[in-house]
C-alpha positions in Angstrom: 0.0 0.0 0.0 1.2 3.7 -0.7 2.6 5.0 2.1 0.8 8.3 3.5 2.4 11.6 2.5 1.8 12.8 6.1 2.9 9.6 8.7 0.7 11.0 11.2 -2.2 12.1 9.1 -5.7 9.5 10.9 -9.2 9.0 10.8 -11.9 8.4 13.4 -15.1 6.1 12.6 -17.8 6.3 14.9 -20.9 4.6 15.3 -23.9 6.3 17.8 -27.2 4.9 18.5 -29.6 7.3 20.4 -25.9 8.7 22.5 -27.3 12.5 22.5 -26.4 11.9 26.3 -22.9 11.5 25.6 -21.4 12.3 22.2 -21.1 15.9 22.9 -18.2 15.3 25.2 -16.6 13.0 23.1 -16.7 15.8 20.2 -15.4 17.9 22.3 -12.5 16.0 23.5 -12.0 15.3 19.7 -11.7 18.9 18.8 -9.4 19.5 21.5 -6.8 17.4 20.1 -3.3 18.5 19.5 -3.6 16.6 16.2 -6.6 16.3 14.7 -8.0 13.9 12.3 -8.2 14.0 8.6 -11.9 13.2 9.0 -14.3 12.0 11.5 -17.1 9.8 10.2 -19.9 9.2 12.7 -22.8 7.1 11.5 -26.2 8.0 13.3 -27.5 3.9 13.5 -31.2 4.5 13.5 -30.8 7.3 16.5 -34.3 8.2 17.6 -33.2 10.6 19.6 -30.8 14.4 19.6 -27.8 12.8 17.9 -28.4 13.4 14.5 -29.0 17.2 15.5 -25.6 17.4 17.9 -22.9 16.2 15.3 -24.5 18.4 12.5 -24.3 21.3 14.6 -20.8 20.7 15.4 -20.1 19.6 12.1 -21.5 22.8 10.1 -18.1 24.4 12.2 -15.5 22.0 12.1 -15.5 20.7 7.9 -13.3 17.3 9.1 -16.7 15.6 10.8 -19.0 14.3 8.7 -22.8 12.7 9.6 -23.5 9.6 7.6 -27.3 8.2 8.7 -27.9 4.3 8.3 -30.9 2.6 8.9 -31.9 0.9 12.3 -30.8 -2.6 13.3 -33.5 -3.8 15.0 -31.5 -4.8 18.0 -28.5 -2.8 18.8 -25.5 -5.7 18.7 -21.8 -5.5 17.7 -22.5 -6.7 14.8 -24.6 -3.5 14.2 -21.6 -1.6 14.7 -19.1 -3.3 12.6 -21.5 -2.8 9.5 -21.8 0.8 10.3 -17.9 1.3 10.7 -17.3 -0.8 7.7 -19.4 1.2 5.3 -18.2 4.4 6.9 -14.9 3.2 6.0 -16.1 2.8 2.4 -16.8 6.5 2.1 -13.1 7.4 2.8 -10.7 4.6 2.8 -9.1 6.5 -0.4 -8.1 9.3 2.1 -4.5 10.2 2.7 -3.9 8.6 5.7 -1.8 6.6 7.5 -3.8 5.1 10.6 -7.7 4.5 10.6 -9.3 4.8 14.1 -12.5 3.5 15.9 -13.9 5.9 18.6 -16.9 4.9 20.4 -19.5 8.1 21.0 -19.5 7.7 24.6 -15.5 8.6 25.9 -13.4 11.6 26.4 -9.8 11.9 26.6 -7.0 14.9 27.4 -6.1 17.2 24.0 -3.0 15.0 23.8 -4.4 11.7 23.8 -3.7 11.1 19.7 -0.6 12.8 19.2 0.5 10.1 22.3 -0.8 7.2 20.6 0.4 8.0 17.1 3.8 8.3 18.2 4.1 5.6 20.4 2.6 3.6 17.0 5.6 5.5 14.6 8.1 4.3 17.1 7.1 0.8 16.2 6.3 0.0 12.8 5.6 -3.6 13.8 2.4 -2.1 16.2 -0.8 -2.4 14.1 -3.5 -1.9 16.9 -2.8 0.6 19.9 -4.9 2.7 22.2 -5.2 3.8 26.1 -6.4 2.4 29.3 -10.2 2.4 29.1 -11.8 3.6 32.9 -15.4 2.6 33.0 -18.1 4.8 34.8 -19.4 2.7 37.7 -21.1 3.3 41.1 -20.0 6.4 40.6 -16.8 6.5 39.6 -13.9 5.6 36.9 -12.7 1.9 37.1 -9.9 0.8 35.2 -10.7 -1.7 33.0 -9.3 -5.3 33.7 -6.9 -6.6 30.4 -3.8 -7.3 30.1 -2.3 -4.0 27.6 0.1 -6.3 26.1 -2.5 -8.3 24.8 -6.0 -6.5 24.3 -7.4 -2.8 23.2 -10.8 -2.0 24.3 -13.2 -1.8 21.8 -14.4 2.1 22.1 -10.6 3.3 21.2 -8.9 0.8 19.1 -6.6 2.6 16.9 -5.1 0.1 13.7 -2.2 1.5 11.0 -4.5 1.5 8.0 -2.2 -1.3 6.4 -3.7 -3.6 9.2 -7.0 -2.3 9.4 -7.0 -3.4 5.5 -5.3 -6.7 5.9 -7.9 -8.0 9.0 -10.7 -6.6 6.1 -12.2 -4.2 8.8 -14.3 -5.5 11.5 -16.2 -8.8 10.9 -19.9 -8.4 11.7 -20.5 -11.0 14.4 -22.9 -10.4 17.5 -20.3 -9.6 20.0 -17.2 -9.3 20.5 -16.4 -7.5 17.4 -12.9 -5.9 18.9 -11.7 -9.2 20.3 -11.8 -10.8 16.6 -9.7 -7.0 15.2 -7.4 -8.3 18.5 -6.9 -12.0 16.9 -7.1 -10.9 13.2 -4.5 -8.3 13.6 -2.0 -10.8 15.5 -2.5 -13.5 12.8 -1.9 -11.1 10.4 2.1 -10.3 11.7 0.8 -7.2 13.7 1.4 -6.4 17.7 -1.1 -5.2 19.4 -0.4 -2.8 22.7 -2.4 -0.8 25.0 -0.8 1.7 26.9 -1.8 2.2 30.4 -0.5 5.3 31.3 -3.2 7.0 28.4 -6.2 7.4 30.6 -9.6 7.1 28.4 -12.5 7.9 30.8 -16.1 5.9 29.3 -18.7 7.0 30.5 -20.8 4.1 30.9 -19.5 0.6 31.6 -19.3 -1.7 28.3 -21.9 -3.2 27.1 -24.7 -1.8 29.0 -26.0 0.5 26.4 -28.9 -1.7 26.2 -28.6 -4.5 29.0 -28.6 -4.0 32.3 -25.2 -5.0 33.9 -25.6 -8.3 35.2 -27.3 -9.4 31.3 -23.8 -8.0 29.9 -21.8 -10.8 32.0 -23.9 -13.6 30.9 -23.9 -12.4 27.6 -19.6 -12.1 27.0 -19.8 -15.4 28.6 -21.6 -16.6 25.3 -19.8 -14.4 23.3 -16.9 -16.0 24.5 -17.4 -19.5 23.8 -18.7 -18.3 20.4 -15.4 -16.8 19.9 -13.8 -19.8 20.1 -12.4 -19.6 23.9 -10.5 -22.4 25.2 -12.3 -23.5 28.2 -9.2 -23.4 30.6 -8.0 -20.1 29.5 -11.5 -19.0 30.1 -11.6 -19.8 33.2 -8.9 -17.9 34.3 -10.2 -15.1 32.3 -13.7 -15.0 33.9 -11.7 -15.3 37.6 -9.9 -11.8 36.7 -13.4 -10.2 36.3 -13.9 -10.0 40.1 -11.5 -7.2 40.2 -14.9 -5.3 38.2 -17.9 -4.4 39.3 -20.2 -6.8 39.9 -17.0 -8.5 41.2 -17.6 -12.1 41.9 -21.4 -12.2 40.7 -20.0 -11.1 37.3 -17.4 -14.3 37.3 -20.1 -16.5 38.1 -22.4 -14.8 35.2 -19.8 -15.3 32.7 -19.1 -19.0 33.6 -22.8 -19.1 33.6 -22.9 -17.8 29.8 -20.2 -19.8 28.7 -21.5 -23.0 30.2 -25.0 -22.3 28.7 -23.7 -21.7 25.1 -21.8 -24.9 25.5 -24.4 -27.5 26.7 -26.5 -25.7 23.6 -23.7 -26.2 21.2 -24.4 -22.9 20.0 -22.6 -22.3 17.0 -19.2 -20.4 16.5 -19.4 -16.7 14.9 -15.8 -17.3 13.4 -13.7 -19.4 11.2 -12.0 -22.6 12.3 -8.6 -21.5 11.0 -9.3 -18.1 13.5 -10.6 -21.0 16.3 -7.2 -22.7 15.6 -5.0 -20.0 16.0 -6.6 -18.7 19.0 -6.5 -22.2 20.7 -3.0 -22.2 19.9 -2.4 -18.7 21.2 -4.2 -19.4 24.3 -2.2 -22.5 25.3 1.3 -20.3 25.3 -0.2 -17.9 27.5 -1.3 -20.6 29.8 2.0 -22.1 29.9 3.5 -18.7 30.4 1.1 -17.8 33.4 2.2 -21.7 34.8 5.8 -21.2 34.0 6.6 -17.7 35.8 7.1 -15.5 32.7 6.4 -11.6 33.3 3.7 -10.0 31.0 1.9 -13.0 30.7 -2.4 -12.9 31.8 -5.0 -14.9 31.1 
């Protein structure tokens, strides 16, 4: 692909359902930035409510936001989203630009957020997905995400070189976990992928209650997980971590509980068997790691 004249030069992709509650902070911490994108497509996804009217009030001042309206989903999913971003991607993958980014409508960051994460990106060409550390709003206050940043980039900042974004062929449009595949895709394709702690991304909402109520959201990534393809030990030790979240142990149990579910149903994978293969084989190393005493390493 033909490099970018400017190295730096990004766009932002954005999908919002009915977020007039929170996507005027979020453009507002965008137009902050030190370093601005080249464009900023957010696609209004059947909003019923004042979205539509707040980004083309702010867009009629800044010209590098653009509104794109698609039709409802009848139930907001990730799968949703990943069609939205895709064909807002159509509209401007022939931009000049060397990084395309995802930015959920419902987070705000310092002015200096971008400029942070390009740069840490330029200083290693090998990194095709980066972002911050994702603080979720709950009981009424910011909680650090739990994920291991050498591993994993939340899904409402995930930042990919464009050569990457192209290679994994966007985001695949499966009901959940939508970011987790980029994660996989983007390692089988050669690429690193980093998060990078000390960038603090406040959300304003925890993940995946947009629609559900909380406790619904850990049964549900426990299905999404075994429809991902987890590997039932590593999953296990990935559900244990969530007790450092809110709803701390009941979330655990709710996952296992999901997970358990989907298996005794044999409800079906959302991904290919060659993705299922190299995830199984990715998981096993970490689990040996973890056994074995090696630094860096989490389930």
């Amino acid at each position: 692909m033909k490099e970018s004249m400017n190295p730096t030069a990004y766009l932002l992709l954005t999908a919002a359902r009915n977020e007039e509650a929170h996507i005027e902070g979020t453009i507002q911490a965008v137009i902050a930035q030190t370093q601005k994108p080249v464009r900023w497509m957010i696609v209004s996804d059947g909003s019923v409510d004042r979205t539509d009217e707040i980004v083309s009030r702010y867009a009629a001042l800044h010209p590098f936001i653009e509104l794109m309206r698609a039709s409802a989903d009848p139930t907001r999913n990730f799968g949703s989203k990943a069609r939205a971003i895709n064909a807002a991607y159509e509209r401007v993958r022939r931009l000049d630009v060397s990084f395309v980014g995802v930015l959920d409508a419902d987070v705000t960051f310092d002015p200096s957020y971008y400029a942070a994460v390009l740069q840490r990106m330029l200083d290693a060409p090998r990194l095709g997905l980066a972002g911050g550390m994702l603080f979720d709003w709950s009981d009424g206050q910011f909680i650090q995400q739990v994920t291991d940043p050498d591993w994993s980039v939340s899904g409402p900042i995930q930042l990919f070189r464009k050569d990457c974004f192209e290679a994994i062929g966007g985001y695949l449009p499966v009901r959940g976990g939508v970011d987790a595949v980029a994660e996989v895709m983007t390692r089988m394709k050669g690429w690193k992928v980093q998060a990078f702690p000390e960038l603090h991304v406040m959300h304003h909402r925890q993940t995946g209650t947009e629609q559900r109520g909380l406790l619904s959201v850990f049964f549900q990534r426990g299905i999404e997980d075994y429809q991902l393809g987890y590997q039932a030990l590593f999953f296990a030790g990935h559900a244990l971590r969530r007790i450092r979240e809110p709803p701390w142990l009941l979330g655990s149990l709710l996952m296992a509980t999901g997970y358990a579910w989907a298996f005794l149903r044999r409800t079906p994978r959302k991904v290919p068997s060659d993705f299922i293969r190299y995830l199984h084989t990715e998981q096993w190393t970490r689990i040996r790691a973890r056994f074995y005493g090696r630094q860096g390493e989490t389930l």
